[in-house]
C-alpha positions, 0 to 999 in steps of 0.5 A: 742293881739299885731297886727303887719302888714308885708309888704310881705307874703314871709313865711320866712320874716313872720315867721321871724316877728312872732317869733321876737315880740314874744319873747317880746310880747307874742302872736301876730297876724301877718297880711302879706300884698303884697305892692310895696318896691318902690326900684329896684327887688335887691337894692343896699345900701340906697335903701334897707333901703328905701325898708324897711322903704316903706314895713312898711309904706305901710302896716302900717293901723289896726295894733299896728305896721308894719314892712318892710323887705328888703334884698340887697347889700351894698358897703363894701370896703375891702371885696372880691366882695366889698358888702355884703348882709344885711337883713334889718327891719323897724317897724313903728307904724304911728309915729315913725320908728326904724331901724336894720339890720341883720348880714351880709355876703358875697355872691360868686363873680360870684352872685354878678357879675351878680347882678351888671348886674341887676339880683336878688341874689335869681335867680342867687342863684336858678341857683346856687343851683338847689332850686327853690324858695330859698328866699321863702323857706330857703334863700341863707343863709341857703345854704351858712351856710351848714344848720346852719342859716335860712332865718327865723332867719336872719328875727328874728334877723333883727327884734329884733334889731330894736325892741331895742327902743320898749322895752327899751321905757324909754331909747329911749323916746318912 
């Protein structure tokens, strides 16, 4: 059985991870570990890549790979506030690292202001929409979709697409 190690135990990011390797693997052990992202409580650009890539290696250890999840705001020119959200992956097998990001989207201005001031997106949603706990429950998303995406699979699908040279291993020389 395929171990795969998770460098958070937020239900939503684990579940996400399960049901990504999965659908490829077949029956997997998931093993959520606490580590530090090593990046700022809500990262900004590079940062949230760093904060991934830290969360896979950091739980890296009795494991096939290790993953690292990390949600944050990137400088987008053109868009209302200037940055979208983005739910990035990381999976490392000791080696080697693969990348990918989920879709991505806007919060609303007046989140955004207030993460620029340094407030996490997940409080000031909290305020917004009266769910406690949100980034640990259903995620902001859920909410901003009316009930059609969940942060679980934002998850699922971050984590496939860096799951991409994993399983084309003859494409990406793995």
């Amino acid at each position: 059985m395929l171990r795969v190690a998770v460098g958070s135990k937020n239900p939503t990011k684990v579940e996400g991870v399960k049901r990504a390797f999965e659908q490829f693997f077949g029956d997997v052990e998931v093993i959520p570990k606490s580590v530090d992202s090593g990046v700022p409580p809500q990262p900004f650009d590079y940062d949230v890549i760093r904060g991934a890539i830290n969360r896979a290696v950091r739980s890296f250890g009795d494991c096939d790979f290790s993953v690292g999840v990390e949600a944050g705001l990137f400088g987008i020119e053109n868009t209302m506030t200037g940055y979208m959200d983005f739910q990035v992956a990381v999976i490392y097998n000791g080696k080697r690292f693969t990348i990918g990001f989920g879709p991505g989207f806007e919060f609303p201005p007046c989140v955004v202001k207030e993460a620029l001031k340094g407030r996490e997106v997940g409080d000031v949603m909290e305020e917004l929409t009266g769910i406690e706990n949100i980034g640990e429950r259903v995620g902001a998303i859920h909410y901003l979709t009316k009930g059609v995406i969940s942060r679980v699979e934002l998850t699922r699908i971050a984590i496939t697409m860096a799951l991409i040279p994993w399983i084309n291993r003859e494409l990406y020389e793995l």
